[in-house]
C-alpha positions, 0 to 999 in steps of 0.5 A: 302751828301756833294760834295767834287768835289771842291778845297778849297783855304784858307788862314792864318794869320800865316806860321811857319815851326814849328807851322804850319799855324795859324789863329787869330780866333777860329771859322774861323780856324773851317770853314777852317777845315771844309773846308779842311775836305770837298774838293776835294783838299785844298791849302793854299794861304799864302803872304810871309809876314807872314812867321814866323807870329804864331798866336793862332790857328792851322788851320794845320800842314805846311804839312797837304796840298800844300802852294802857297806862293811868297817867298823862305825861306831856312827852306822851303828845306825839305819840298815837299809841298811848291809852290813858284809863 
C-alpha cells in the first residue's frame, strides 16, 4: 500500500503551453510519473527559463498539476494552474 499523505514537487527541462512540461530522459519522466501518480499533491517547480524549452519526453500536460514558476508570460492567461513567485 502506498502513503500517498506527501506532496511531490518535481521539476522539468522544459515548460510549453503546448507541449507541456518535458524531460530529457525517458526514465526520469517515468519516476516523475510515478510520483505524481503516488502523492497527495504534486507541483512542479519549474525556473522561467525554460519556458518555450520542449524536450523529448512529456512528463504531463501543462495543466495536469499546479506550475510554481518566477516569470508571467502573456500565454500563461487561460491557464488557472500558473503560480508566479
Amino acid at each position: 500500500m502506498v502513503d500517498k499523505n506527501f506532496p511531490a514537487l518535481i521539476g522539468a527541462n522544459g515548460l510549453s503551453v503546448t507541449m507541456g512540461l518535458t524531460s530529457h530522459d525517458s526514465r526520469e519522466r517515468a519516476i516523475k510519473q510515478i510520483a505524481i501518480a503516488n502523492s497527495q499533491a504534486a507541483y512542479f517547480l519549474v525556473d522561467s527559463n525554460k519556458y518555450g524549452d520542449v524536450a523529448m519526453y512529456k512528463i504531463a500536460d501543462i495543466d495536469a498539476c499546479p506550475v510554481i514558476t518566477g516569470k508571467y508570460f502573456d500565454d500563461f492567461e487561460a491557464l488557472e494552474n500558473i503560480i508566479v513567485v
